[in-house]
Chimera marker file (.cmm) of the C-alpha trace (Angstrom):
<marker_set name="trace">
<marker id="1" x="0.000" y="0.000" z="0.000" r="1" g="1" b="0" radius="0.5"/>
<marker id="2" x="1.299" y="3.596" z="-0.668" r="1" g="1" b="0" radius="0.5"/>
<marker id="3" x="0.358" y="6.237" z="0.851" r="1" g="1" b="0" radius="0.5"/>
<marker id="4" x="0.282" y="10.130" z="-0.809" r="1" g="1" b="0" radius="0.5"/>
<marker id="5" x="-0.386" y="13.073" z="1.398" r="1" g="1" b="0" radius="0.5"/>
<marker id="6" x="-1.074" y="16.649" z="0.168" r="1" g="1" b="0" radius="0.5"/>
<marker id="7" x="-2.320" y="19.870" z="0.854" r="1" g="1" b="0" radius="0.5"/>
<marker id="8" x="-0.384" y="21.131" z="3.540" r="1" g="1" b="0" radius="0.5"/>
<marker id="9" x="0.915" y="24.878" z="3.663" r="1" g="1" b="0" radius="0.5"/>
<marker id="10" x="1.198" y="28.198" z="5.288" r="1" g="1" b="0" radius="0.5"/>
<marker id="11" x="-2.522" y="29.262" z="6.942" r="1" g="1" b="0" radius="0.5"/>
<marker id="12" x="-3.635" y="32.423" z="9.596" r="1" g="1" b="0" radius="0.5"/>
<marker id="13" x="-4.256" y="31.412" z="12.576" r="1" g="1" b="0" radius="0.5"/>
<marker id="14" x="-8.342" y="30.601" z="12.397" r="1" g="1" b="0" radius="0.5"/>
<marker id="15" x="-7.809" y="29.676" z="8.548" r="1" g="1" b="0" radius="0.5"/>
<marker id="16" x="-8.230" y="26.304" z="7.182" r="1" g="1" b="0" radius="0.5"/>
<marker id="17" x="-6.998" y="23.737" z="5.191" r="1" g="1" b="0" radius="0.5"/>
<marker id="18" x="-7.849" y="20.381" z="3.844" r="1" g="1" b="0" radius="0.5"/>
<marker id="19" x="-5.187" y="17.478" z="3.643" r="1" g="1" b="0" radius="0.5"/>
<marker id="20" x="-5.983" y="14.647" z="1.330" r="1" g="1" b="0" radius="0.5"/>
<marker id="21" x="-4.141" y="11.184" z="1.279" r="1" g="1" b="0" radius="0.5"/>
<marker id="22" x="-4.302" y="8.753" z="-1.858" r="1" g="1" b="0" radius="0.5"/>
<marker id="23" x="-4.187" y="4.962" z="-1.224" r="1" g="1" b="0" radius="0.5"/>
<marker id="24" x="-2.557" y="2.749" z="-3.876" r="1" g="1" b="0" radius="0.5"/>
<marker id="25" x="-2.158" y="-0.736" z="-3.967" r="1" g="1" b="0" radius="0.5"/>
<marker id="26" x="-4.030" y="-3.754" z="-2.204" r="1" g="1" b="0" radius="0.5"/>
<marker id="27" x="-6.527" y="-1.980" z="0.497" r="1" g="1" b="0" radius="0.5"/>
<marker id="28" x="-9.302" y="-3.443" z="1.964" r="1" g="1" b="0" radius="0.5"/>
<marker id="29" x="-12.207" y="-2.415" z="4.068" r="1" g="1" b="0" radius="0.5"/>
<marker id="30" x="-10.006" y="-4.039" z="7.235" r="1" g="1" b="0" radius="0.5"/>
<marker id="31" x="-8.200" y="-1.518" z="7.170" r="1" g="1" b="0" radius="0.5"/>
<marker id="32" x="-8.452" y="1.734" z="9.050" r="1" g="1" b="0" radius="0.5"/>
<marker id="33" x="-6.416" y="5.463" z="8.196" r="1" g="1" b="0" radius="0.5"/>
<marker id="34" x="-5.350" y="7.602" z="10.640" r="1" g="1" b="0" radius="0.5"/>
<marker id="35" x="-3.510" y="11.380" z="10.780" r="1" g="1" b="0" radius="0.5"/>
<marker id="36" x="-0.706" y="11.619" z="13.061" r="1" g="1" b="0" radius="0.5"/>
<marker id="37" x="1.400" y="14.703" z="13.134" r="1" g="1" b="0" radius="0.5"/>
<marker id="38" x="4.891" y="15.361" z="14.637" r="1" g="1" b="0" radius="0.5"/>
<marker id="39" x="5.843" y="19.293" z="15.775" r="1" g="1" b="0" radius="0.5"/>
<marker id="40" x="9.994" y="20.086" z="15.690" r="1" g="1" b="0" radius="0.5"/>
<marker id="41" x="11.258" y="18.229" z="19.405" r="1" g="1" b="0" radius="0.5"/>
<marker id="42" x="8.006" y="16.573" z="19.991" r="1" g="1" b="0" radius="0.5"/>
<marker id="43" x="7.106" y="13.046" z="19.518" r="1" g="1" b="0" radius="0.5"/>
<marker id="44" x="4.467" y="11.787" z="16.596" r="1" g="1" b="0" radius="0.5"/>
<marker id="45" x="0.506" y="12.093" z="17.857" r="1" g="1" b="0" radius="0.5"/>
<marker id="46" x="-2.438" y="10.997" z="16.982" r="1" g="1" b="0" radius="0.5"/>
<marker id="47" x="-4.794" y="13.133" z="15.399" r="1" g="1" b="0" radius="0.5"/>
<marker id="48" x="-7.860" y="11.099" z="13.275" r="1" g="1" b="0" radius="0.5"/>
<marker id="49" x="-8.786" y="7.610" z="12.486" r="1" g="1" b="0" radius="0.5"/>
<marker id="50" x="-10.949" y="6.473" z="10.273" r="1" g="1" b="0" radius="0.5"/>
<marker id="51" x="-12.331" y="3.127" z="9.481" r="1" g="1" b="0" radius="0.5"/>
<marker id="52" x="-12.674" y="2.040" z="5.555" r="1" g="1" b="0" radius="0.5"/>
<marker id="53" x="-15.860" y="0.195" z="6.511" r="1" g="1" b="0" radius="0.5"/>
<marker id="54" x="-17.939" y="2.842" z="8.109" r="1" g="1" b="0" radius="0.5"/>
<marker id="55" x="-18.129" y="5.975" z="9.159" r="1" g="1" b="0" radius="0.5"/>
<marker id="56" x="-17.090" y="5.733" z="12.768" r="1" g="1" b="0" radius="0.5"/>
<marker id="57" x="-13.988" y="8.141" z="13.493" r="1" g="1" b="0" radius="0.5"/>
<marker id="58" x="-12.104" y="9.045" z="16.461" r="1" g="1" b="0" radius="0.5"/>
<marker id="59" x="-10.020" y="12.793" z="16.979" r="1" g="1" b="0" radius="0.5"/>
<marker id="60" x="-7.998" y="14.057" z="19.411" r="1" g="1" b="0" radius="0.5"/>
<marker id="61" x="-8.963" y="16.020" z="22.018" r="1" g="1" b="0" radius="0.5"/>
<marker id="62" x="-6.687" y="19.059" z="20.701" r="1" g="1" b="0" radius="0.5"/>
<marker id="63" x="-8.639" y="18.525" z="17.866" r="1" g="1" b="0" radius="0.5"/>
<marker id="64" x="-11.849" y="17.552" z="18.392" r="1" g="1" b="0" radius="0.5"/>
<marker id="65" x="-14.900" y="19.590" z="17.102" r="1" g="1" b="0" radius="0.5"/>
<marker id="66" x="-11.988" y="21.604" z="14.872" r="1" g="1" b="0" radius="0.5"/>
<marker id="67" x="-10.955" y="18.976" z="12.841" r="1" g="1" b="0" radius="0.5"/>
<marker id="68" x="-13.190" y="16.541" z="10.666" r="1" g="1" b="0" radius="0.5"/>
<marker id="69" x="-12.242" y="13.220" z="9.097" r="1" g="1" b="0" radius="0.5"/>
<marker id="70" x="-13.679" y="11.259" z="5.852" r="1" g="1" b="0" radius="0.5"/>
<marker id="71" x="-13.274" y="8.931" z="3.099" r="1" g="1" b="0" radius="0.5"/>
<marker id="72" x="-14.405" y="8.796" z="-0.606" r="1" g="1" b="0" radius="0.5"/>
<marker id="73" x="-13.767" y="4.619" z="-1.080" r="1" g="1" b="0" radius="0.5"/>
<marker id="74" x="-14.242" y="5.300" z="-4.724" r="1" g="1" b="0" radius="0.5"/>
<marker id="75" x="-11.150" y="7.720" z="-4.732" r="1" g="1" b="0" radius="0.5"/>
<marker id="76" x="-9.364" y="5.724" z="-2.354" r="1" g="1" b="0" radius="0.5"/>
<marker id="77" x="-8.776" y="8.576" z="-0.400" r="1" g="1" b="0" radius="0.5"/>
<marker id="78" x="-9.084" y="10.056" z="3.328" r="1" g="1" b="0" radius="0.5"/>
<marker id="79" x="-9.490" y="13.622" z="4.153" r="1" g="1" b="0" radius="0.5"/>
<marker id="80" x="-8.770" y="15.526" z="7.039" r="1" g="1" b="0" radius="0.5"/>
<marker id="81" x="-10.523" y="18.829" z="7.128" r="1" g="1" b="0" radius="0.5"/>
<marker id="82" x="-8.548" y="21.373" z="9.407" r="1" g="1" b="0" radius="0.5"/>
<marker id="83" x="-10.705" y="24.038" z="10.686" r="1" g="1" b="0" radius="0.5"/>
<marker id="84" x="-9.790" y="27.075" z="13.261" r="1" g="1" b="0" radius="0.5"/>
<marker id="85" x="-6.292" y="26.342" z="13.299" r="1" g="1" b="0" radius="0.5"/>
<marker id="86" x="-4.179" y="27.316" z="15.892" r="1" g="1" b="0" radius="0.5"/>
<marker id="87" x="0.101" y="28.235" z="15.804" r="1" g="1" b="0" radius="0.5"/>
<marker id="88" x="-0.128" y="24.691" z="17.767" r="1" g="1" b="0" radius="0.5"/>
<marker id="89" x="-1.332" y="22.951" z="15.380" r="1" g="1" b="0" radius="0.5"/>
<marker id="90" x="1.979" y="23.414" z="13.319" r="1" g="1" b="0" radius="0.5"/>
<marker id="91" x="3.549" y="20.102" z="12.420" r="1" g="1" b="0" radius="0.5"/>
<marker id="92" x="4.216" y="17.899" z="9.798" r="1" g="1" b="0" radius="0.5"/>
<marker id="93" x="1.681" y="15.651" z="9.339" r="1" g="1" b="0" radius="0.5"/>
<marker id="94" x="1.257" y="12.272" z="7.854" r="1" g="1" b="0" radius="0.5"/>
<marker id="95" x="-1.660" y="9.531" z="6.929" r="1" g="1" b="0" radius="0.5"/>
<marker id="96" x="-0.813" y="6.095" z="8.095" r="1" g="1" b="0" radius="0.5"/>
<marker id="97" x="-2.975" y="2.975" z="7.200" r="1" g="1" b="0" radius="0.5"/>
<marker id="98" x="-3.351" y="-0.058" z="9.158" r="1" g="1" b="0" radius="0.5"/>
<marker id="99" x="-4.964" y="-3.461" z="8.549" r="1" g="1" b="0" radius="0.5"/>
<marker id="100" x="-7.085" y="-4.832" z="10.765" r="1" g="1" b="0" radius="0.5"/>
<marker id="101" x="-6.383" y="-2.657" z="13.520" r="1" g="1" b="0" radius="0.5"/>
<marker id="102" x="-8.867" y="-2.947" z="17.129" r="1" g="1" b="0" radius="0.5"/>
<marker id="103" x="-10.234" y="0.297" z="18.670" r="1" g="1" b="0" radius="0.5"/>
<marker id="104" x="-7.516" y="0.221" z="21.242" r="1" g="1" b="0" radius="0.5"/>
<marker id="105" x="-4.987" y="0.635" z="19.101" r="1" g="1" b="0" radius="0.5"/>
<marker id="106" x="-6.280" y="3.340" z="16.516" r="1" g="1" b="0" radius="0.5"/>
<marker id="107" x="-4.000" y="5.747" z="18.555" r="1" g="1" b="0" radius="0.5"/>
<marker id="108" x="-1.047" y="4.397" z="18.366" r="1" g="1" b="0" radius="0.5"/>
<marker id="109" x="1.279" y="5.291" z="15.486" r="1" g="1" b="0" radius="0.5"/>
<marker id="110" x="3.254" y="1.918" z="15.350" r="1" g="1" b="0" radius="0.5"/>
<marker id="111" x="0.213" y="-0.251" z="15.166" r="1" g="1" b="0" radius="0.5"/>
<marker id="112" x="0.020" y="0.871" z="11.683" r="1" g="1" b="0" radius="0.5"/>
<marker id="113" x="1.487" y="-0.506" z="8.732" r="1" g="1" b="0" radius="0.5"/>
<marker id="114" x="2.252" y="1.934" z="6.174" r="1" g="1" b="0" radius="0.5"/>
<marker id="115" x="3.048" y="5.524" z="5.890" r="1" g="1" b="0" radius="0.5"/>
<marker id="116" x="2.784" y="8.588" z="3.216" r="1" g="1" b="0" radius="0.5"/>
<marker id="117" x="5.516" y="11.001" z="3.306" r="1" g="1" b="0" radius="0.5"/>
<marker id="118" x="4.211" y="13.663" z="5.578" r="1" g="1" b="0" radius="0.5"/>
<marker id="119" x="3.085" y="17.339" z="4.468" r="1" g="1" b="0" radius="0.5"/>
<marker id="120" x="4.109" y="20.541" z="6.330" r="1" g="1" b="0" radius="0.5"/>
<marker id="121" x="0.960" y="22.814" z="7.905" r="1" g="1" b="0" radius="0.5"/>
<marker id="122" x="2.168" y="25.579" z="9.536" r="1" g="1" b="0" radius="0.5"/>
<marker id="123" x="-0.214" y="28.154" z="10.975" r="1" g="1" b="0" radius="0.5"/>
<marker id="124" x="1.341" y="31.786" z="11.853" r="1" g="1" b="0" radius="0.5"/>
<marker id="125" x="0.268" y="35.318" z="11.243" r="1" g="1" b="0" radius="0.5"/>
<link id1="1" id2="2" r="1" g="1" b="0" radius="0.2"/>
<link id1="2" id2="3" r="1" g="1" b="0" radius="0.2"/>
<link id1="3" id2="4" r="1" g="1" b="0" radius="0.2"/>
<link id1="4" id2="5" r="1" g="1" b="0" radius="0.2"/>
<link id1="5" id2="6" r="1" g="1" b="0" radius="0.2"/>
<link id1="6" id2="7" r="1" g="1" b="0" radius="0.2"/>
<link id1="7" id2="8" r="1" g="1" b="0" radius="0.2"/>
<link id1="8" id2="9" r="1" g="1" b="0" radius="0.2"/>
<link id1="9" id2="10" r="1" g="1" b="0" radius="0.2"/>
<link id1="10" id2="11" r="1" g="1" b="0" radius="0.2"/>
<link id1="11" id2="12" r="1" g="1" b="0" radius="0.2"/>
<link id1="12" id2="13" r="1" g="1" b="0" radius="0.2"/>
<link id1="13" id2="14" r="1" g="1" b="0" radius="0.2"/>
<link id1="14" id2="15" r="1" g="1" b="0" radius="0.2"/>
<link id1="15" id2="16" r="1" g="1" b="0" radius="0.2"/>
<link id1="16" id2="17" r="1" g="1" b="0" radius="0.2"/>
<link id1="17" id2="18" r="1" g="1" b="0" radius="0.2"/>
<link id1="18" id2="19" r="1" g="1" b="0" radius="0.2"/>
<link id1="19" id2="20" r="1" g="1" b="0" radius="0.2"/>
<link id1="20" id2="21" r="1" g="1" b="0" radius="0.2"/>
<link id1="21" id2="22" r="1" g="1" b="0" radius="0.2"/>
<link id1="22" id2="23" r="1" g="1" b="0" radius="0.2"/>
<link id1="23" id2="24" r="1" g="1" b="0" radius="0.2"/>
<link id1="24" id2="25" r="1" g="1" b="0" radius="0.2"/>
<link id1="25" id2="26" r="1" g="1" b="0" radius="0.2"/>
<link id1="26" id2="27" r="1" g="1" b="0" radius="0.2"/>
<link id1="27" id2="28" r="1" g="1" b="0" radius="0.2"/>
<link id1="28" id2="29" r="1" g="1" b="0" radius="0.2"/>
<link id1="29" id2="30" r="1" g="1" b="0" radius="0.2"/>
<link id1="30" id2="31" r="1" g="1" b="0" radius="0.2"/>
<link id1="31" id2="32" r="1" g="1" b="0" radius="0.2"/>
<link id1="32" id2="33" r="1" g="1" b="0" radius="0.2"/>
<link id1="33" id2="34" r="1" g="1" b="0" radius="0.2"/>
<link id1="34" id2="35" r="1" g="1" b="0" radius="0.2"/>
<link id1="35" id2="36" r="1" g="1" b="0" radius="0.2"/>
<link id1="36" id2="37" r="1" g="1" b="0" radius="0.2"/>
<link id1="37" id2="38" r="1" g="1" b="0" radius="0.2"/>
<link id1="38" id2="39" r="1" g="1" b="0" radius="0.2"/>
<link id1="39" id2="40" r="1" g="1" b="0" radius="0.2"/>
<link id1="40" id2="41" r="1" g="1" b="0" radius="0.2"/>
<link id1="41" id2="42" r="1" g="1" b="0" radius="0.2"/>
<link id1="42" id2="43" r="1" g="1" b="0" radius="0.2"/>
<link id1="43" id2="44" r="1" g="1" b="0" radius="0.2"/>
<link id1="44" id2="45" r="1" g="1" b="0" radius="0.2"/>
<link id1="45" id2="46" r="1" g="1" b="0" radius="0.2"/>
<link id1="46" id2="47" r="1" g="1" b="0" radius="0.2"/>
<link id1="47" id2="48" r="1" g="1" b="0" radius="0.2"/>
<link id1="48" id2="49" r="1" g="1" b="0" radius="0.2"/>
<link id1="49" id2="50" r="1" g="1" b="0" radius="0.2"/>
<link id1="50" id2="51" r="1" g="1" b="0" radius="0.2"/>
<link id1="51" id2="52" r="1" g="1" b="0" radius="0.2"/>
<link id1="52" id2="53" r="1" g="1" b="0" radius="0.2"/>
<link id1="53" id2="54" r="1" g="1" b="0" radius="0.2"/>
<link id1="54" id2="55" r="1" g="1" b="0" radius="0.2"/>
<link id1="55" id2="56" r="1" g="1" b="0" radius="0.2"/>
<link id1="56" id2="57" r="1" g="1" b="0" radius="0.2"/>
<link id1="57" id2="58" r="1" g="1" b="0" radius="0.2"/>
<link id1="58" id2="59" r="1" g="1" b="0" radius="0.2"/>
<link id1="59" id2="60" r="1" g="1" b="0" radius="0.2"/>
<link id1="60" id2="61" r="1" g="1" b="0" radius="0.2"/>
<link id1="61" id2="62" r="1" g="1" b="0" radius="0.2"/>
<link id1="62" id2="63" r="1" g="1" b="0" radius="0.2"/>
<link id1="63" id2="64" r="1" g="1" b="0" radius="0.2"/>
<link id1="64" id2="65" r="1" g="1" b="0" radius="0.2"/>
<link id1="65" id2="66" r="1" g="1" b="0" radius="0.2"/>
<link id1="66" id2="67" r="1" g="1" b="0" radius="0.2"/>
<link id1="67" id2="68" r="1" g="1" b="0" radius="0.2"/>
<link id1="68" id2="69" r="1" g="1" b="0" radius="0.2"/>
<link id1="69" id2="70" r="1" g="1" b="0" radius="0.2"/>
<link id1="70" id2="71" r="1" g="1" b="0" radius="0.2"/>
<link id1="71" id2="72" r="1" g="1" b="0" radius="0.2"/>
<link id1="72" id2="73" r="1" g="1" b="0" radius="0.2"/>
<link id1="73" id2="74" r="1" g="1" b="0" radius="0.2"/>
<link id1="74" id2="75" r="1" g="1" b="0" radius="0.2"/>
<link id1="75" id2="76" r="1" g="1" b="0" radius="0.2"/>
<link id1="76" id2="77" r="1" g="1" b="0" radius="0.2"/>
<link id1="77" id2="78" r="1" g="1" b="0" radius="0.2"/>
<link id1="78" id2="79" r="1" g="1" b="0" radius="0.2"/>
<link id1="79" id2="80" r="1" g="1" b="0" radius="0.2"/>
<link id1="80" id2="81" r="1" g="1" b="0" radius="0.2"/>
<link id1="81" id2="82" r="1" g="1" b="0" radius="0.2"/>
<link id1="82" id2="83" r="1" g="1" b="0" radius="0.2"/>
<link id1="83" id2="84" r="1" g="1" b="0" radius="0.2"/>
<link id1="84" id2="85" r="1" g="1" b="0" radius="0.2"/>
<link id1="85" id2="86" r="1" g="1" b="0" radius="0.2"/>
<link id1="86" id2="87" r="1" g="1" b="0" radius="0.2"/>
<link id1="87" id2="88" r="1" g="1" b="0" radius="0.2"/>
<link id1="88" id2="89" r="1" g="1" b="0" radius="0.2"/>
<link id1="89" id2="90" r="1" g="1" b="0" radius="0.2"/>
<link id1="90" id2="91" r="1" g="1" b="0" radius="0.2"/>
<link id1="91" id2="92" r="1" g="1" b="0" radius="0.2"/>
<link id1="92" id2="93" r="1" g="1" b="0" radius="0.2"/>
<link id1="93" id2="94" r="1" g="1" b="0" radius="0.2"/>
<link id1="94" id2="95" r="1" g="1" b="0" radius="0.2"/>
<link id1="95" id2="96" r="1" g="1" b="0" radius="0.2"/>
<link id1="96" id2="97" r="1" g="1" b="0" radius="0.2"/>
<link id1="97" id2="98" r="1" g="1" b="0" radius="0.2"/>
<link id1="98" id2="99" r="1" g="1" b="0" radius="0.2"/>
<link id1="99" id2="100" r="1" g="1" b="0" radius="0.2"/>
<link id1="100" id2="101" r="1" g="1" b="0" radius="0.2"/>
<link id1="101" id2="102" r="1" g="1" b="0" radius="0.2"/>
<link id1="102" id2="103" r="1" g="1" b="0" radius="0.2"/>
<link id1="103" id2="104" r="1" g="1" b="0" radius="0.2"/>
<link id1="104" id2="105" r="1" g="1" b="0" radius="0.2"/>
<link id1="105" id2="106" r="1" g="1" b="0" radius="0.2"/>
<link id1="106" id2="107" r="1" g="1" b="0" radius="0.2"/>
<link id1="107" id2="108" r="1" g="1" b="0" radius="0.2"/>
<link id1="108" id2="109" r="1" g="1" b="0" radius="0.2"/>
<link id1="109" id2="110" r="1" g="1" b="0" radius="0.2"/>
<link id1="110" id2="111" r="1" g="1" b="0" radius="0.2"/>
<link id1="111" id2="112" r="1" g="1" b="0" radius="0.2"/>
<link id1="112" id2="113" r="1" g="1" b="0" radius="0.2"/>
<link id1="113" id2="114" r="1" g="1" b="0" radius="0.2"/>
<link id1="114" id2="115" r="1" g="1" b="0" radius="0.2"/>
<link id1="115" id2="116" r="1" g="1" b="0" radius="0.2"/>
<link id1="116" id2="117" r="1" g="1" b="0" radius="0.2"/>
<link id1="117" id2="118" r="1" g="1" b="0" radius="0.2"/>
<link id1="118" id2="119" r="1" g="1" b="0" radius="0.2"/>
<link id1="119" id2="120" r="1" g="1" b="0" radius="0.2"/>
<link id1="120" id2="121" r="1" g="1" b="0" radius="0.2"/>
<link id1="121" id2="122" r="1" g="1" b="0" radius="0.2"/>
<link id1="122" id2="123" r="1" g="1" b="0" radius="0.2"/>
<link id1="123" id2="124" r="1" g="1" b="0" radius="0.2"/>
<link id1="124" id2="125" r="1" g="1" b="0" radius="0.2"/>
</marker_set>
């Protein structure tokens, strides 16, 4: 499976932005996609998951009721719709998908499998 993240940039604080990630390659509805995004020092965290085989997401709570997740499973590809942003929200961030994965692990960035390349979103006036 590979992975293609877009859309990042430079946005006002309280602007928006919409990242998009393609999936090539063998997917399935097992599998579930997820936005992580690592700031400069900090460690990679969670942001949005997203299951290919319904609609049920989970967020962040940094994030939550700011930030919406979906999926077009005809374009094999998962959004992440970045509203209100904040200069904390800067940080590259990347799509990760992994098969099979249980609710307990959505969360964690190593229980997935495979990785995009990461696009920058940096939010300053």
């Amino acid at each position: 499976v590979q992975l293609q993240a877009c859309g990042g940039g430079l946005v006002q604080p309280g602007g928006s932005l919409r990242l998009s990630c393609v999936a090539a390659g063998r997917t399935s509805s097992n599998y579930a996609m997820g936005w992580f995004r690592q700031a400069p020092g900090k460690e990679r965290e969670f942001v949005a998951s997203i299951r290919w085989s319904s609609q049920i997401s989970n967020y962040a709570d940094s994030v939550k009721g700011r930030f919406t997740i979906s999926r077009d499973n005809a374009k094999n590809t998962v959004y992440l719709q970045m509203n209100s942003l904040k200069p904390e929200d800067t940080a590259v961030y990347y799509c990760a998908a992994g098969n099979r994965l249980i609710t307990s692990t959505l969360r964690m960035w190593r229980s997935y499998d495979y990785w995009g390349q990461g696009t920058l979103v940096t939010v300053s006036s």
